[in-house]
GUVOZA-943139 format. One record per residue (C-alpha): residue in one letter; z, x, y. Coordinates in steps of 0.5 Angstrom, whole numbers, plus 500, padded with zeros to 3 digits. Each point is the difference from the previous one (the first is absolute). Layout:
BEGIN
AZXY...
END
This chain:
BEGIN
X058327419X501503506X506505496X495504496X494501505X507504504X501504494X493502499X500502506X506504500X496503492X494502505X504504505X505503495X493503497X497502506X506505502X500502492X493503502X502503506X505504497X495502495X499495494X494499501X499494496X506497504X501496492X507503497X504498505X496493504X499498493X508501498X502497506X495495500X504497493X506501501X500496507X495495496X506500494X506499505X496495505X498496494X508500497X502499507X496493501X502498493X507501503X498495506X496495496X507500495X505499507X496494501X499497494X507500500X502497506X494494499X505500494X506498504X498496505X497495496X508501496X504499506X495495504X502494495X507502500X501501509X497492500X505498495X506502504X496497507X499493496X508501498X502501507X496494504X505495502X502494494X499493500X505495498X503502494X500506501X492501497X494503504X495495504X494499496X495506501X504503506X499507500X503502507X506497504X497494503X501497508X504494501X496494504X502499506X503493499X501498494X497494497X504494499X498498494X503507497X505500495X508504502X500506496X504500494X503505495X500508501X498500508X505501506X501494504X501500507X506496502X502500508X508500499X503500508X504505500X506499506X502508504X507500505X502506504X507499499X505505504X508499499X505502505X507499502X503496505X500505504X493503499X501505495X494502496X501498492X497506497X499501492X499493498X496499493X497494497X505498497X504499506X496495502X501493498X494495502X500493500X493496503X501492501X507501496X497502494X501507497X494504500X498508497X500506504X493504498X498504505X506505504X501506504X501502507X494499505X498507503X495500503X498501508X502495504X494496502X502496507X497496505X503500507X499493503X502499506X500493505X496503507X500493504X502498507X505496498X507502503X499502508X493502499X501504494X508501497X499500493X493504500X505505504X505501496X496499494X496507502X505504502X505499495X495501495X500507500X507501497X496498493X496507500X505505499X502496494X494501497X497505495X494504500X496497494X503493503X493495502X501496507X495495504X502497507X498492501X501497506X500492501X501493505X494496499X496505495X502505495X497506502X500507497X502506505X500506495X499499492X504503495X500508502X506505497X499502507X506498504X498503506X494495500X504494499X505502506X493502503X499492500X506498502X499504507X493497501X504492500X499499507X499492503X502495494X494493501X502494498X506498500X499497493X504502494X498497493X504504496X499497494X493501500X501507501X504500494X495497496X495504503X503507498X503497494X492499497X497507503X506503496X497496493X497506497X503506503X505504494X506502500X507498504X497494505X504498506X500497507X505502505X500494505X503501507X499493504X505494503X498496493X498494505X492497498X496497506X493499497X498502493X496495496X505501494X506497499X507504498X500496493X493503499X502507502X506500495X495497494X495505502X506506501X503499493X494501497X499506502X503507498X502503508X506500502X502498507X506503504X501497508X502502505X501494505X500501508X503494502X508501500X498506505X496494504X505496500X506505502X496503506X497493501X509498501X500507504X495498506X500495505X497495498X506497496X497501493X497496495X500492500X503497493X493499498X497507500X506503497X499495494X493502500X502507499X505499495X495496496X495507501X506503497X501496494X492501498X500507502X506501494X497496495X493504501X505506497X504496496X495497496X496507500X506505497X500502507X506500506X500497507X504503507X501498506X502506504X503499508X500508501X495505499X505505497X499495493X494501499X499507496X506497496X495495499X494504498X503504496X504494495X492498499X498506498X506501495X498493498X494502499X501507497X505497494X497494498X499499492X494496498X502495495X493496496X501494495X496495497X503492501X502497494X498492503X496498506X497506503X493496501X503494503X498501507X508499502X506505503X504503496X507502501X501507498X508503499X501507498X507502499X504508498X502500494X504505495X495502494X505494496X498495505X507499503X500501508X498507502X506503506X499504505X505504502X501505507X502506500X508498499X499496494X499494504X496494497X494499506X496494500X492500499X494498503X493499497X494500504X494498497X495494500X504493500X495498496X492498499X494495501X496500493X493499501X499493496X495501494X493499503X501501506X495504503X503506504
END
């Protein structure tokens, strides 16, 4: 071994410097050396030898062991036993066989179970904010029928808002896409900074002006830069649809603040197909109609106002522009003065920071491709009506927003 032509080495030089120090023979202390380094070389590859012999010992102890528990860990089959010879997790085929049989017994199985999530905001008559509210307040009912609260709290998350904005030429050359823009901007200062906001712009198409930014500056920067309305088209029911399906997978508090004169002049939907299509959704819509300042500065020119008929194409554009919200959990207004519009700004906003998020499971029906009337009332924790009182002590009348209902996807259907 390489180790004791080392240490003969070291024997020979040690009885080189004996005989320079005047041993000549140079024996006594090379030699004395040389056995005691050949003793503790051969003690010490003793030592080396018995360390691995024990640790060959222990591998081969433990190893049976360490597959024991990997066997025990890979995944059971039916009943709780481990596959025929499966050592190790095994993937699952892409497509199932259909000839392979439902797992049974000791397995989890996965069940789609439809669950049913409302925004819900209470106020009184007078708009005064319900605060405090707890799951029992809560009294919930979908077709009639009584139905559990699962899941409850409040909803705090950053408001997440599109801007949608009606930018036409109808009206004089362009009255609602004007007036859209610039009452607009008493939105802003409503907004907090972690708030996210995108700006969307529709006549004949939808079209994404300023994406969602927590950046306000960029979005009023946006605004600025609407200069010509094109077409004088105004499809706003595709609008709706459009920026309803872009918000499907974006997280958190969706909402549409719609600012336009609710009439539609060419979308290939029709308003039935909106509301099916709304009341599937989770966004919730507040409008702003334009048409009642049309009508007034319409009254107000020389031209002698509208002609029965236009004037009930306006009332119908209102009718649609409540039921957009209503049936979404949102609110509607039809303001004549520009001085209403932080009023109105700031009461969306309230909605959306106060809102309580309320989950459960319908009992019956939820997969029967049909509408379902849901009815959510306040309440004491014992069940009896829940009263509401001012500052005086007077009782005060309520008032719950939240969706009116919604449009169960029938089972089998494809999404």
């Amino acid at each position: 071994m390489q180790m004791w032509g080392h240490v003969r080495r070291l024997g020979g030089a040690l009885r080189k410097l004996n005989r320079s120090a005047g041993n000549p023979s140079g024996n006594e202390y090379g030699q004395a050396v040389l056995v005691d380094f050949e003793g503790e070389s051969r003690s010490f590859m003793k030592t080396i030898v018995s360390a691995v012999l024990s640790i060959i010992l222990a591998v081969a102890v433990v190893l049976p062991l360490a597959e024991q528990r990997v066997t025990a860990q890979a995944p059971t089959g039916p009943g709780g036993a481990p596959p025929a010879g499966a050592t190790a997790p095994q993937q699952p085929p892409a497509t199932p066989p259909q000839t392979q049989a439902p797992s049974q017994g000791g397995v989890s199985i996965a069940v789609e179970v439809p669950v049913v999530t409302l925004d819900v905001i209470a106020t009184t008559q007078r708009g005064d904010i319900l605060t405090g509210l707890k799951k029992e307040n809560f009294k919930l009912t979908d077709d009639g029928v009584p139905q559990t609260i699962t899941n409850f709290g409040p909803t705090d998350a950053p408001i997440t808002m599109v801007l949608l904005l009606e930018f036409s030429s109808r009206g004089w050359g362009g009255f609602f896409a004007a007036y859209g823009k610039y009452w607009s901007q008493y939105l802003f200062p409503q907004l907090k900074q972690q708030d996210w906001v995108a700006l969307e712009t529709f006549d004949m198409k939808t079209r994404i002006e300023v994406d969602f930014t927590q950046n306000k500056d960029e979005v009023m920067n946006g605004l600025r830069h609407l200069y010509f309305p094109g077409f004088s088209e105004s499809n706003v029911f595709d609008a709706l649809l459009e920026t309803t399906d872009q918000l499907k997978d974006v997280k958190g508090k969706k909402s549409i603040v719609l600012m336009a004169s609710g009439v539609d002049t060419f979308s290939k939907h029709t308003l039935d197909q909106t509301m099916k299509q709304l009341r599937q959704s989770d966004v919730t819509i507040f409008c702003v109609g334009l048409g009642q300042v049309f009508q007034n500065a319409a009254d107000a020119s020389r031209i002698g106002g509208m002609g029965n008929l236009q004037r009930m194409n306006y009332l119908q554009a209102q009718n649609q522009l409540k039921t957009f919200s209503h049936e979404t959990g949102g609110e509607a207004w039809f303001p004549q003065f520009e001085g209403e519009m932080p009023g109105v700004f700031q009461t969306v906003t309230s909605f959306l920071r106060h809102q309580y998020s309320i989950s459960y499971t319908p009992t019956a029906g939820a997969k029967d491709g049909k509408f379902h009337k849901v009815k959510i009332e306040l309440v004491k924790p014992d069940g009896s009506p829940l009263e509401v009182l001012d500052q005086k002590g007077k009782k005060q009348k309520y008032v719950v927003y939240a969706r009116e209902g919604y449009e169960s996807v029938k089972s089998g259907a494809a999404d």
